[in-house]
N, CA, C and O atoms as a GROMACS GRO file, in nm:
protein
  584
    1UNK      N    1   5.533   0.377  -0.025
    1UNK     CA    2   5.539   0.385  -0.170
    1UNK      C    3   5.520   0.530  -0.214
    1UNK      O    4   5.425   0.595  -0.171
    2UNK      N    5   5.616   0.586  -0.304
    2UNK     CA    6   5.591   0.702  -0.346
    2UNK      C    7   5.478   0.772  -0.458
    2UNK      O    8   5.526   0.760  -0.570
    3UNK      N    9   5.403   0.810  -0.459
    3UNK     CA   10   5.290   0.850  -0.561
    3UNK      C   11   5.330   0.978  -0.655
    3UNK      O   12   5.274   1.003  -0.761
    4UNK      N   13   5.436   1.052  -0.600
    4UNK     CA   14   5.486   1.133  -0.671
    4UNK      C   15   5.588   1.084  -0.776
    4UNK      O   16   5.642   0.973  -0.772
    5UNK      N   17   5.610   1.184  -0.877
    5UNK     CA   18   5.735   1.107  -0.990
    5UNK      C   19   5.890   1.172  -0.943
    5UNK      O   20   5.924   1.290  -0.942
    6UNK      N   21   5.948   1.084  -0.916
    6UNK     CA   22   6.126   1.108  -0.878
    6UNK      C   23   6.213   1.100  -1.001
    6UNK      O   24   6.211   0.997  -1.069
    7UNK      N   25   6.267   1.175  -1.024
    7UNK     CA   26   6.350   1.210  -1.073
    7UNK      C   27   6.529   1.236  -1.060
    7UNK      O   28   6.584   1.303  -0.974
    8UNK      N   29   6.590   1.168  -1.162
    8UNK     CA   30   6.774   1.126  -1.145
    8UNK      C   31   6.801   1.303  -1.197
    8UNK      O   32   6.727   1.374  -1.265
    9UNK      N   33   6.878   1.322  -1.162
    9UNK     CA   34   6.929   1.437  -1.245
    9UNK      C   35   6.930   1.469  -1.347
    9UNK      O   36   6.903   1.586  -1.373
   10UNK      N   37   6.960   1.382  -1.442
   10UNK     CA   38   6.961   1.421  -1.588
   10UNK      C   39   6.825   1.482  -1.616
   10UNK      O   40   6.808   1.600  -1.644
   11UNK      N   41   6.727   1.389  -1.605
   11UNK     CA   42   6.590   1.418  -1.589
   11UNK      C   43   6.557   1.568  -1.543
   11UNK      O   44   6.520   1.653  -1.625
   12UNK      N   45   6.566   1.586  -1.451
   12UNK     CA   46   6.567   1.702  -1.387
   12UNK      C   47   6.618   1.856  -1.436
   12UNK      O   48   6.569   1.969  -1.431
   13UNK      N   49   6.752   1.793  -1.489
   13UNK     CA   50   6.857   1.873  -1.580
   13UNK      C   51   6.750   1.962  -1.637
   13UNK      O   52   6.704   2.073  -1.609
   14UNK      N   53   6.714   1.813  -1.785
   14UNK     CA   54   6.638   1.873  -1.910
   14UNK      C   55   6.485   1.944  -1.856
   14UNK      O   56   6.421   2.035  -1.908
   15UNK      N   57   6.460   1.880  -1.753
   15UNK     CA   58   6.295   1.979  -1.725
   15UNK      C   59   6.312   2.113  -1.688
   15UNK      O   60   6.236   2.208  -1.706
   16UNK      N   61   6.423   2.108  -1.633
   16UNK     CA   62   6.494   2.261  -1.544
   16UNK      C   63   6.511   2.349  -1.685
   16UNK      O   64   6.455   2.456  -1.711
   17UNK      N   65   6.590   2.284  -1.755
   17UNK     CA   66   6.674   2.387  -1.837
   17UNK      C   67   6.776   2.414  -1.784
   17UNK      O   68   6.807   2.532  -1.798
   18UNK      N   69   6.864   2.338  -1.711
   18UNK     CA   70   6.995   2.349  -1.646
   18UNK      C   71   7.095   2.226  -1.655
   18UNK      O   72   7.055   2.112  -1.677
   19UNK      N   73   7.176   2.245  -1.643
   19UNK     CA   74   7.262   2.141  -1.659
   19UNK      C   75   7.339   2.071  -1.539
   19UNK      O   76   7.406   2.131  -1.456
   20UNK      N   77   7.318   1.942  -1.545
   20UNK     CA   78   7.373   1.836  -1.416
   20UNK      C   79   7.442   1.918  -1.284
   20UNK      O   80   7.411   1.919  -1.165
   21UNK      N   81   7.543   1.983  -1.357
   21UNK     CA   82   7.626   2.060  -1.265
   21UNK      C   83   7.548   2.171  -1.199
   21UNK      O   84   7.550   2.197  -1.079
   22UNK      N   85   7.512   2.204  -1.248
   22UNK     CA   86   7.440   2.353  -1.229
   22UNK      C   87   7.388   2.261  -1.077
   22UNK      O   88   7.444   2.285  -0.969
   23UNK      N   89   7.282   2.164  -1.088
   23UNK     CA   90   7.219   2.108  -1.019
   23UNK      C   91   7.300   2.054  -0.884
   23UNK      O   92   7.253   2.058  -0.770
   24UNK      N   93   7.403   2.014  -0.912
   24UNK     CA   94   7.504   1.970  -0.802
   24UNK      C   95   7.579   2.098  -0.731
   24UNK      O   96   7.648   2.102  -0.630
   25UNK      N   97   7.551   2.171  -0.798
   25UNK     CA   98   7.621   2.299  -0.724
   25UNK      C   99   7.538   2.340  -0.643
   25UNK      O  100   7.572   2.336  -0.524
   26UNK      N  101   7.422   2.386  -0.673
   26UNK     CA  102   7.328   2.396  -0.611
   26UNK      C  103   7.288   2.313  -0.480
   26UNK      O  104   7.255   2.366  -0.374
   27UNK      N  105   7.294   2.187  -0.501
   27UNK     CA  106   7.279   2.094  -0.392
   27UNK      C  107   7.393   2.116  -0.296
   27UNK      O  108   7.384   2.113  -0.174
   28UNK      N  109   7.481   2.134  -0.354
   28UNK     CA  110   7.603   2.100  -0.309
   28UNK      C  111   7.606   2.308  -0.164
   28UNK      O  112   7.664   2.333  -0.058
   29UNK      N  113   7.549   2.358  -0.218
   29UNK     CA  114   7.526   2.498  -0.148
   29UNK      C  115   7.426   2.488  -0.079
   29UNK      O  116   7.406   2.585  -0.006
   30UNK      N  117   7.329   2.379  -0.072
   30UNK     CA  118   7.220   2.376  -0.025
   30UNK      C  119   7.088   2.469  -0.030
   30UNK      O  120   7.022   2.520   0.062
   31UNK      N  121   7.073   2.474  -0.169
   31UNK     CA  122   6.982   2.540  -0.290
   31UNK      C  123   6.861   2.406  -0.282
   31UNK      O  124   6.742   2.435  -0.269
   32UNK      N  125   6.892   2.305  -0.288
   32UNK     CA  126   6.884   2.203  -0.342
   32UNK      C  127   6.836   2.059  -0.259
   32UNK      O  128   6.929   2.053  -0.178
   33UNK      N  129   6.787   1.992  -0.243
   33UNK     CA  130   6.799   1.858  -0.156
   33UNK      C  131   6.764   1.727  -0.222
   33UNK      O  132   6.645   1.721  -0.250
   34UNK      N  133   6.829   1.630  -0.251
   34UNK     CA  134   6.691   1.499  -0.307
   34UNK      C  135   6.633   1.473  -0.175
   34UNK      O  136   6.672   1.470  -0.058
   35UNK      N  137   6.488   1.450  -0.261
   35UNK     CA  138   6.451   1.366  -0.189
   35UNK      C  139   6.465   1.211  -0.130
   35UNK      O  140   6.411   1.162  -0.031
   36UNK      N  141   6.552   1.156  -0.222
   36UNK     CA  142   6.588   0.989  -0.166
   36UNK      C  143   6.736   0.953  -0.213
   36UNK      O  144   6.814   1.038  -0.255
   37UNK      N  145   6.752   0.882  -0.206
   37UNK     CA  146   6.833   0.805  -0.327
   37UNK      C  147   6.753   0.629  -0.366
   37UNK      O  148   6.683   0.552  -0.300
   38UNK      N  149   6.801   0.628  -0.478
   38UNK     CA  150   6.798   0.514  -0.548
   38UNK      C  151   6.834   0.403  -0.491
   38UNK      O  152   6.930   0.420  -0.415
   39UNK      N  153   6.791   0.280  -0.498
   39UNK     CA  154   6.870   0.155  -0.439
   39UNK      C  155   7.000   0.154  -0.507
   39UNK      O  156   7.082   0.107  -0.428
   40UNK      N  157   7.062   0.191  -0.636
   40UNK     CA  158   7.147   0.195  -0.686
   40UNK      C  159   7.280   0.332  -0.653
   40UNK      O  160   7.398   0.343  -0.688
   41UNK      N  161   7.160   0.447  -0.543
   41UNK     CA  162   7.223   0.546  -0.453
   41UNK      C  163   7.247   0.650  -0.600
   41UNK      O  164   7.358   0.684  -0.640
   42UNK      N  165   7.170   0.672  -0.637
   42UNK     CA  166   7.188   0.763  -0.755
   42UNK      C  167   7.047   0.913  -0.613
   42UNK      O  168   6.976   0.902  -0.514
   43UNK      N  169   7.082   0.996  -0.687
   43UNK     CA  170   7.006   1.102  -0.591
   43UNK      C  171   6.859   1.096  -0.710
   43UNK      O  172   6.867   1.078  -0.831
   44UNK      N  173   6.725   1.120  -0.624
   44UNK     CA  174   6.667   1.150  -0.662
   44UNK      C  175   6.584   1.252  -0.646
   44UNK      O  176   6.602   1.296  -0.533
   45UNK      N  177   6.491   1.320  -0.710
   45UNK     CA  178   6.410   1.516  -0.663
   45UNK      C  179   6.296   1.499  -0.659
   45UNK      O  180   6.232   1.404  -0.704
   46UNK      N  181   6.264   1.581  -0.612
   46UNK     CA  182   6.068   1.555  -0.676
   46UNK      C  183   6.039   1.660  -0.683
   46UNK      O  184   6.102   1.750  -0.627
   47UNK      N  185   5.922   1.678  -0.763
   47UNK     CA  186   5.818   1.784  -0.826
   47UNK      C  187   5.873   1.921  -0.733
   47UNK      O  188   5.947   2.000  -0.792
   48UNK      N  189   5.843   1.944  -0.607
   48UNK     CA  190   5.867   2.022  -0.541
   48UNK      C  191   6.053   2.103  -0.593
   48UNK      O  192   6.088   2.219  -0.614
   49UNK      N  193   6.123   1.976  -0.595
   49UNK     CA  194   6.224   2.026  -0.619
   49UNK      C  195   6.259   2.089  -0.729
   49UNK      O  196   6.350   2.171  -0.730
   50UNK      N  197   6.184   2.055  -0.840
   50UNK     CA  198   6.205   2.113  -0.994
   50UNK      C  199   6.098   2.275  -0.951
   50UNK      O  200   6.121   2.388  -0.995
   51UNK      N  201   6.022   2.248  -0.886
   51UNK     CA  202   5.928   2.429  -0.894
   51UNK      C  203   6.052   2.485  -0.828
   51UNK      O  204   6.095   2.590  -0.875
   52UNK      N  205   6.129   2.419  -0.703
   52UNK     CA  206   6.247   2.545  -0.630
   52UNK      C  207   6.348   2.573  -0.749
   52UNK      O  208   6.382   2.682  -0.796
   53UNK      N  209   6.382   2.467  -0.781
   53UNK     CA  210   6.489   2.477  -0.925
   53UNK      C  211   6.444   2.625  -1.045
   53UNK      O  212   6.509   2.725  -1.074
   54UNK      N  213   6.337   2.589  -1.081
   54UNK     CA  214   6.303   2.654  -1.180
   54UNK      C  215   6.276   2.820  -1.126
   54UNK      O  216   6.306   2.917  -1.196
   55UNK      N  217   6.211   2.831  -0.978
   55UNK     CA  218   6.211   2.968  -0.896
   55UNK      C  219   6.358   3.006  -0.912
   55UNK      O  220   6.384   3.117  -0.958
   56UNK      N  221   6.466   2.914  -0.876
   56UNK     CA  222   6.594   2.975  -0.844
   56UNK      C  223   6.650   2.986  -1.010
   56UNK      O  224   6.764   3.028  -1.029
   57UNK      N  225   6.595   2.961  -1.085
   57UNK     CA  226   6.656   2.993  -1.238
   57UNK      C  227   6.605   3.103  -1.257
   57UNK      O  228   6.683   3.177  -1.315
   58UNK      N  229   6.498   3.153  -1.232
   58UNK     CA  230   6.419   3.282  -1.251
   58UNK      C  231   6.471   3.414  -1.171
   58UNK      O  232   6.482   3.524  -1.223
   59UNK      N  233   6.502   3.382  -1.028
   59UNK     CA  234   6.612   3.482  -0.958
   59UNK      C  235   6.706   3.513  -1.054
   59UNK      O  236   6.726   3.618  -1.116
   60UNK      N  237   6.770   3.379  -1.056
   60UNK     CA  238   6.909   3.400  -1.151
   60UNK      C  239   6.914   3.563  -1.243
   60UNK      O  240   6.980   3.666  -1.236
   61UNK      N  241   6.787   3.503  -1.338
   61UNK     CA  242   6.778   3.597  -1.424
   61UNK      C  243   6.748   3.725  -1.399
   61UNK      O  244   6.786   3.815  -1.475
   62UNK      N  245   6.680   3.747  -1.296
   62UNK     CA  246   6.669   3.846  -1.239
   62UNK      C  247   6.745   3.953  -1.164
   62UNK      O  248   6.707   4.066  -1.131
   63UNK      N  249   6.895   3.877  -1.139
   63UNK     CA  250   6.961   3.922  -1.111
   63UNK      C  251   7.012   3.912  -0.954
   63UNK      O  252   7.101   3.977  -0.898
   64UNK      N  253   6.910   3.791  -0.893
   64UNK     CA  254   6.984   3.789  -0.766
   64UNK      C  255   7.088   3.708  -0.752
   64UNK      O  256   7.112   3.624  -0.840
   65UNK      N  257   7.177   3.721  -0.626
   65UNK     CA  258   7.289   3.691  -0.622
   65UNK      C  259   7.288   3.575  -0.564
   65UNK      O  260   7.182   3.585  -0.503
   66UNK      N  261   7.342   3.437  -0.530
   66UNK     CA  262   7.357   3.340  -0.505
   66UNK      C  263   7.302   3.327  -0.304
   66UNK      O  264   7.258   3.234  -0.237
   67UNK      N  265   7.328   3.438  -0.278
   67UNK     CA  266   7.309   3.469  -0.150
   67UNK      C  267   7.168   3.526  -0.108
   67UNK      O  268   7.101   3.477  -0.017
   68UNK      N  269   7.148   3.585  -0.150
   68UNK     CA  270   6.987   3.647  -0.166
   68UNK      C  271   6.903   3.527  -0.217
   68UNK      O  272   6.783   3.548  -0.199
   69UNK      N  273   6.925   3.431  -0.264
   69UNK     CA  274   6.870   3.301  -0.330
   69UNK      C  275   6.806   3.248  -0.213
   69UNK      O  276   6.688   3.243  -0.180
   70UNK      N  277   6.957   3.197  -0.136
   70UNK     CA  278   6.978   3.115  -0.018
   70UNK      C  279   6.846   3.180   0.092
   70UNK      O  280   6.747   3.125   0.140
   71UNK      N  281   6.912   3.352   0.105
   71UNK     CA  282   6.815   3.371   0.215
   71UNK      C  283   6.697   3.387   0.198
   71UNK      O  284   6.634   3.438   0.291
   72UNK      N  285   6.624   3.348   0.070
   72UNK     CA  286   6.510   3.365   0.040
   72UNK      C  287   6.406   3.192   0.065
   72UNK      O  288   6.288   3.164   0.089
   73UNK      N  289   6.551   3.105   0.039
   73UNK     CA  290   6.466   2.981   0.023
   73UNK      C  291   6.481   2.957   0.192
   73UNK      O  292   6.420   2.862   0.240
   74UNK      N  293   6.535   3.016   0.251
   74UNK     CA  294   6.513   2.974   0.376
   74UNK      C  295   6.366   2.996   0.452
   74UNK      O  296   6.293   2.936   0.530
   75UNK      N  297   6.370   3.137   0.371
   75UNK     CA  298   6.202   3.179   0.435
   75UNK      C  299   6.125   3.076   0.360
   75UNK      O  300   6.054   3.018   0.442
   76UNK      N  301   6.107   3.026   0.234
   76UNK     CA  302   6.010   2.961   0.134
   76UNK      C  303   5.982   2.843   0.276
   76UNK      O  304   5.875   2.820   0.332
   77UNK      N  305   6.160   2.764   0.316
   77UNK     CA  306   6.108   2.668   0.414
   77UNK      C  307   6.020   2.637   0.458
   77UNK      O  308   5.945   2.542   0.437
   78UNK      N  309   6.022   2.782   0.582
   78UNK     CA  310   5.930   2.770   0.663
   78UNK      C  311   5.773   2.753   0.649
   78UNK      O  312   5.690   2.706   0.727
   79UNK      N  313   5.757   2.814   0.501
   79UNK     CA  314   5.607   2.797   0.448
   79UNK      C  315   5.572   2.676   0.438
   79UNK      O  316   5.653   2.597   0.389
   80UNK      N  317   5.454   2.633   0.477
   80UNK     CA  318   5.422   2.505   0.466
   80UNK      C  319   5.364   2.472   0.315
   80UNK      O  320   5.311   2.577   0.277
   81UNK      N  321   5.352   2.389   0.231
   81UNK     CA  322   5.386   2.354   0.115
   81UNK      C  323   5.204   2.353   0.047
   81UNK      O  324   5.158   2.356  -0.067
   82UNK      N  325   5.149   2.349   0.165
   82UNK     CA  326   4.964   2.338   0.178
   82UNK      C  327   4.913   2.518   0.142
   82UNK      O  328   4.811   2.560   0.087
   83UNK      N  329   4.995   2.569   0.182
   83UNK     CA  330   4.947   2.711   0.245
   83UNK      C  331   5.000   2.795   0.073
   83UNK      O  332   5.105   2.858   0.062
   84UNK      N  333   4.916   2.779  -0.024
   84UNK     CA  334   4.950   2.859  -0.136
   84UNK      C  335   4.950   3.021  -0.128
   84UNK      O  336   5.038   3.098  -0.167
   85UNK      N  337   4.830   3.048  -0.067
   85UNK     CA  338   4.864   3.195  -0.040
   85UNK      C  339   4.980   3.259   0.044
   85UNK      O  340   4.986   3.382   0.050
   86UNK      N  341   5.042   3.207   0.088
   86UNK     CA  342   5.189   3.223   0.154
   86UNK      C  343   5.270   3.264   0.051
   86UNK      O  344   5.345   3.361   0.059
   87UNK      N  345   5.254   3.168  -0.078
   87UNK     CA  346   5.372   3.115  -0.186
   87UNK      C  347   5.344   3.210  -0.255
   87UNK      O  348   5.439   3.265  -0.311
   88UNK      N  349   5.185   3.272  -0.278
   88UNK     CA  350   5.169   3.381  -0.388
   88UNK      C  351   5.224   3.526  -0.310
   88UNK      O  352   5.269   3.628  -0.363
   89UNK      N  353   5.199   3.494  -0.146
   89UNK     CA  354   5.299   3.620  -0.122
   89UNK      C  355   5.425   3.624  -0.134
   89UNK      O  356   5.478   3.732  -0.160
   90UNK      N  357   5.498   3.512  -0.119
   90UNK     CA  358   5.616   3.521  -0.127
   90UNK      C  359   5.685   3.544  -0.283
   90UNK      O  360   5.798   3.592  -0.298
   91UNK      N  361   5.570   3.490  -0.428
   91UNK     CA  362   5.616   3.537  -0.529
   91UNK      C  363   5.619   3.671  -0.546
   91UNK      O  364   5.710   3.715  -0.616
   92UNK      N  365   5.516   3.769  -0.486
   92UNK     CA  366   5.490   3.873  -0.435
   92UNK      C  367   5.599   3.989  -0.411
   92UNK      O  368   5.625   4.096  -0.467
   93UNK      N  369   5.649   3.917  -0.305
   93UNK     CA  370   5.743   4.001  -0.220
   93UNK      C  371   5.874   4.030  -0.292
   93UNK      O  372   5.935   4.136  -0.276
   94UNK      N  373   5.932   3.891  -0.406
   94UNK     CA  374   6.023   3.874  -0.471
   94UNK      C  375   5.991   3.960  -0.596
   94UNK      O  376   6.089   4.027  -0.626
   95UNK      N  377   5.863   3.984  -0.694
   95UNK     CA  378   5.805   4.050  -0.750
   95UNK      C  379   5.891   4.219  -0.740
   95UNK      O  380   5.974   4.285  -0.803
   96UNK      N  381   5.793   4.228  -0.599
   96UNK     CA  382   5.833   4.389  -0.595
   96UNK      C  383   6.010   4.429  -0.561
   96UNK      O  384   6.057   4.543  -0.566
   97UNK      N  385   6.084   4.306  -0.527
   97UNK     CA  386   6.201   4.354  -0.447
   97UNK      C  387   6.260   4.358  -0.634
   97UNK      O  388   6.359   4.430  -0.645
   98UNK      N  389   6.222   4.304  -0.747
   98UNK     CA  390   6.287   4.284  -0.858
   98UNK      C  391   6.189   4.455  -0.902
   98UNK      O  392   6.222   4.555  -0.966
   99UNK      N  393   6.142   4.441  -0.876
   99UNK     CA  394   6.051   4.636  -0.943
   99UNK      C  395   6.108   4.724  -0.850
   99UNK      O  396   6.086   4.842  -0.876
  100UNK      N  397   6.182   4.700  -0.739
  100UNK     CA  398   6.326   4.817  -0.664
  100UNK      C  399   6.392   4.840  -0.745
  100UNK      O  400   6.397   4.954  -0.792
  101UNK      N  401   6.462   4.746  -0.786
  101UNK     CA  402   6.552   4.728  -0.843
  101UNK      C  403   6.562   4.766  -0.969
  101UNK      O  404   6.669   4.806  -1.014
  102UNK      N  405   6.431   4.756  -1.058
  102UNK     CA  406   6.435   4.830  -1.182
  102UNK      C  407   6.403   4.961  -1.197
  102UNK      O  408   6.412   5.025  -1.302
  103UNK      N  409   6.357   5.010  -1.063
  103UNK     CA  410   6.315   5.134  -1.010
  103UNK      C  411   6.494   5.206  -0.999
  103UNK      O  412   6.523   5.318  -1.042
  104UNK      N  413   6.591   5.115  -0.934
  104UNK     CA  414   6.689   5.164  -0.872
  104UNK      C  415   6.817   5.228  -1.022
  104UNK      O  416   6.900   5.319  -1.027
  105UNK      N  417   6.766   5.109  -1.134
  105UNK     CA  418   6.801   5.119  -1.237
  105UNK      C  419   6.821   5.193  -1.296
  105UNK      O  420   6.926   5.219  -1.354
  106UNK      N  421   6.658   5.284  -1.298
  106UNK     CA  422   6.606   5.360  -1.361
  106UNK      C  423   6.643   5.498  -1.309
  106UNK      O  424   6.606   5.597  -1.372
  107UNK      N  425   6.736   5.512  -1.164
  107UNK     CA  426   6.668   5.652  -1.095
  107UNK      C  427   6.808   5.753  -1.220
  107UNK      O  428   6.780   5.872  -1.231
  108UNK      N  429   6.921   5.713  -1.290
  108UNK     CA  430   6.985   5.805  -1.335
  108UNK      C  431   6.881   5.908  -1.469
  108UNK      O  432   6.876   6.027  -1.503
  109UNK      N  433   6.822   5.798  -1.504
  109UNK     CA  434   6.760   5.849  -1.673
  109UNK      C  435   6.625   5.912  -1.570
  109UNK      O  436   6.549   5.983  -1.636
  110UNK      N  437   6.582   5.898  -1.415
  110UNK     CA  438   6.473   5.961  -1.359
  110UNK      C  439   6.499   6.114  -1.312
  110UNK      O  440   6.430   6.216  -1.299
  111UNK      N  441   6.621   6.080  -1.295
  111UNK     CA  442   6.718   6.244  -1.241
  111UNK      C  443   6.704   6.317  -1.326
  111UNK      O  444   6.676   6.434  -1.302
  112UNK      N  445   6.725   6.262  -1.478
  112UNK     CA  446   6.769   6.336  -1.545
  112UNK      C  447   6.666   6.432  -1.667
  112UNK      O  448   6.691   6.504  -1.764
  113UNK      N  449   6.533   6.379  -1.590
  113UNK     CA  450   6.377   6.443  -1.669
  113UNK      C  451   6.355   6.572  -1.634
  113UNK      O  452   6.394   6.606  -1.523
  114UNK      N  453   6.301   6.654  -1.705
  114UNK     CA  454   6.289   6.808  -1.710
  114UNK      C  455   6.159   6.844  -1.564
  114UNK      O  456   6.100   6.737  -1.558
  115UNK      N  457   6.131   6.884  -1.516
  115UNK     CA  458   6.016   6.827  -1.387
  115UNK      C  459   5.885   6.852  -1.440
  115UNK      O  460   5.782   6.826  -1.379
  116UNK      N  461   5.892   6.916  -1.583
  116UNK     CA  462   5.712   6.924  -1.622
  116UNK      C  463   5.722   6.736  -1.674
  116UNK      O  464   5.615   6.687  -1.709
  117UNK      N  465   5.842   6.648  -1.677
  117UNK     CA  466   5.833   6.588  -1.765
  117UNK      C  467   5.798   6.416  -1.617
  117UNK      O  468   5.736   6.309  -1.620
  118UNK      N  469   5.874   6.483  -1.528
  118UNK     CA  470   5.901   6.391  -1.395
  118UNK      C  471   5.723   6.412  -1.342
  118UNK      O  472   5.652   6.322  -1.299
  119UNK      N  473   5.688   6.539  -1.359
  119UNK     CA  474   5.540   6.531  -1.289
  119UNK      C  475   5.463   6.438  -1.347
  119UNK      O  476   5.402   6.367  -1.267
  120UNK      N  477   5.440   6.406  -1.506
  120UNK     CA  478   5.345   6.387  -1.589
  120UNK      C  479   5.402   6.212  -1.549
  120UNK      O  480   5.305   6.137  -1.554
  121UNK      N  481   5.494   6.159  -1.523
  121UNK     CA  482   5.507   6.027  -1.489
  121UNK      C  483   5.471   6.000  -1.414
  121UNK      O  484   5.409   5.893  -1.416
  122UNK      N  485   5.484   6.095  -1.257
  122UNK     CA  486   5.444   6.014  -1.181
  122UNK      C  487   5.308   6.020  -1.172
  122UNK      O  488   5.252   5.929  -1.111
  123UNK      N  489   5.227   6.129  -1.230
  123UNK     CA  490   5.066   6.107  -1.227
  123UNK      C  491   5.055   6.007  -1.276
  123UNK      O  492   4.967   5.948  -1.214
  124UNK      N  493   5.097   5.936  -1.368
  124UNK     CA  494   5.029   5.824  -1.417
  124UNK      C  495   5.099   5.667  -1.304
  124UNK      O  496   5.018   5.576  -1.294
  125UNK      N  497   5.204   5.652  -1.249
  125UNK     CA  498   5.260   5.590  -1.175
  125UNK      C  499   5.178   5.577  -1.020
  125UNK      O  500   5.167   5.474  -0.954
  126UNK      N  501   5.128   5.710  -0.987
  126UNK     CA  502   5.076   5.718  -0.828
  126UNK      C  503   4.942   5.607  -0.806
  126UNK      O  504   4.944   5.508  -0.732
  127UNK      N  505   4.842   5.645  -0.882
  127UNK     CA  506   4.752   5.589  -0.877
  127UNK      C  507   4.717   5.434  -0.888
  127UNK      O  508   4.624   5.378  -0.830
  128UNK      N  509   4.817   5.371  -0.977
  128UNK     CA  510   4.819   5.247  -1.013
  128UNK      C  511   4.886   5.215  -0.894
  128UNK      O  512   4.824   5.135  -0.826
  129UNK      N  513   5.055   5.273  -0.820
  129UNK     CA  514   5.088   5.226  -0.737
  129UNK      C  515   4.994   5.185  -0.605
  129UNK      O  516   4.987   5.074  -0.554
  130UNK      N  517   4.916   5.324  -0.561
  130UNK     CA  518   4.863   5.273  -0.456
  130UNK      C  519   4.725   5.209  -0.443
  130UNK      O  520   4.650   5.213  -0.346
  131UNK      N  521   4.707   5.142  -0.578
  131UNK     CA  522   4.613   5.062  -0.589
  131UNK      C  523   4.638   4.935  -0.560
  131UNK      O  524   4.557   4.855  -0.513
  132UNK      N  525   4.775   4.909  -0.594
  132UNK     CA  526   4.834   4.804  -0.561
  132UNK      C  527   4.848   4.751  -0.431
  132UNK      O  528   4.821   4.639  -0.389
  133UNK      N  529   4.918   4.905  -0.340
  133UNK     CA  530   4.928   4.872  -0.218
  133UNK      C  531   4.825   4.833  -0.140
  133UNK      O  532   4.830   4.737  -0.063
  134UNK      N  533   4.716   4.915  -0.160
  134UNK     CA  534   4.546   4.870  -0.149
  134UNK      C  535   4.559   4.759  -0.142
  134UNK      O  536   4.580   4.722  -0.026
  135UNK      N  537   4.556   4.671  -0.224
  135UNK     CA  538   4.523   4.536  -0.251
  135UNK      C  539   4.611   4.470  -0.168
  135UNK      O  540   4.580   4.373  -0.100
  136UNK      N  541   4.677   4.501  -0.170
  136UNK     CA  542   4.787   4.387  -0.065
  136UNK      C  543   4.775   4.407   0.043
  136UNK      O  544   4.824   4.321   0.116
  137UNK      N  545   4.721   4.499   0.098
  137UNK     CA  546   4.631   4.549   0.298
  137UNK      C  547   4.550   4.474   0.286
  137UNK      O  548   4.524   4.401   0.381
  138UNK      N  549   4.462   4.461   0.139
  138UNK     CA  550   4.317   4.403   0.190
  138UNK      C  551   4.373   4.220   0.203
  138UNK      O  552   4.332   4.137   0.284
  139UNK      N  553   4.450   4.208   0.122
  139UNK     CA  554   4.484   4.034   0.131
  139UNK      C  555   4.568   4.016   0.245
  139UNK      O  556   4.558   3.899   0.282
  140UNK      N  557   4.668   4.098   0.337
  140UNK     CA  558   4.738   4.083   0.396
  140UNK      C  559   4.620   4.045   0.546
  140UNK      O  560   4.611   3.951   0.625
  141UNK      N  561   4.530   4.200   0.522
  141UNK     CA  562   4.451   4.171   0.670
  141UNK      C  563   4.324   4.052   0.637
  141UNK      O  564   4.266   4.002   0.733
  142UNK      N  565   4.308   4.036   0.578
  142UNK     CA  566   4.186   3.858   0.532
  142UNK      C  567   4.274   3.723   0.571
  142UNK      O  568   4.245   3.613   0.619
  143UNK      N  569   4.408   3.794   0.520
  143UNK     CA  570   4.451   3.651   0.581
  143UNK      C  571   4.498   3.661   0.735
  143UNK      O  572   4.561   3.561   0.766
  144UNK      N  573   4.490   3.713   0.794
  144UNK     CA  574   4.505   3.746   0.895
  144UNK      C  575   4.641   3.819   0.928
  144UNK      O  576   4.648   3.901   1.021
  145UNK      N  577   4.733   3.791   0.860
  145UNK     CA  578   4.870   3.812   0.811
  145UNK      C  579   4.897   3.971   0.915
  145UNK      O  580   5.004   3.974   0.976
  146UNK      N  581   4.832   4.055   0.927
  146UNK     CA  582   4.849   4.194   1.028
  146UNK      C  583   4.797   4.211   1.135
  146UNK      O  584   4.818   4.315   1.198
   0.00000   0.00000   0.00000
C-alpha cells in the first residue's frame, strides 16, 4: 500500500507549473519516471518526482540546456534519497556552476573597468569569496567527502 500521494499528470502539471506535455517530454527523454501506473494504466509520480520536476524547471531558467539537465540528474541518481547533505551539495554545486556563468556573462562589462575601478571590486569580492570556499572544506572534510 502506498503512503505517499500519487499523482496523474494533470495533477502534477498544475503543482509543477508545467504543462502535460512538457511532462511527457520529459519522461519521454528520461528526465522523468512514474512511479506506477493506475489500474486504469494512466501513469502516476510521486512527491519525489514533482521536487525533480520543479529542480529541472529551475535549470530551465537558469539556463541549462536539456543535456546538462540529463547529466546532472544522473549524478542526483546515484544519491541516495536519505542522504540530504548530498542534495544540499548537489544544490550547491549547481549553485556555483550558475555564478560561472554569470561570472562568464559578466567578464565583457569586467574587461572593460578602468583598473583603479577592477581593484576596488575585487577587494570587496575576495574576501566573501574565500569565505565561502572555507566553508565548503570545512563541510566537505566533516562529511568525510575528502
Amino acid at each position: 500500500m502506498q503512503d505517499h500521494p500519487l499523482y496523474r499528470i494533470g495533477e502534477l502539471s498544475k503543482l509543477a507549473g508545467v504543462s502535460p506535455r512538457t511532462i511527457d517530454f520529459y519522461t519521454s527523454m528520461g528526465l522523468l519516471e512514474p512511479e506506477m501506473r493506475s489500474a486504469k494504466n494512466y501513469r502516476l509520480y510521486s512527491d519525489e518526482t514533482l521536487l525533480r520536476l520543479k529542480r529541472i524547471v529551475q535549470m530551465k531558467k537558469d539556463k541549462y540546456s536539456l543535456d546538462e539537465i540529463k547529466s546532472n540528474i544522473t549524478v542526483w541518481r546515484k544519491v541516495s534519497s536519505e542522504e540530504q547533505v548530498s542534495s544540499k551539495l548537489s544544490d550547491l554545486q549547481l549553485h556555483l556552476e550558475q555564478l560561472q556563468r554569470e561570472v562568464q556573462e559578466l567578464e565583457p562589462v569586467l574587461s572593460s573597468l578602468k583598473p583603479q575601478q577592477a581593484k576596488q571590486l575585487f577587494k570587496r569580492l575576495v574576501p566573501q569569496t574565500a569565505a565561502c570556499v572555507e566553508a565548503l572544506m570545512l563541510l566537505l572534510n566533516k562529511g568525510g567527502l575528502m
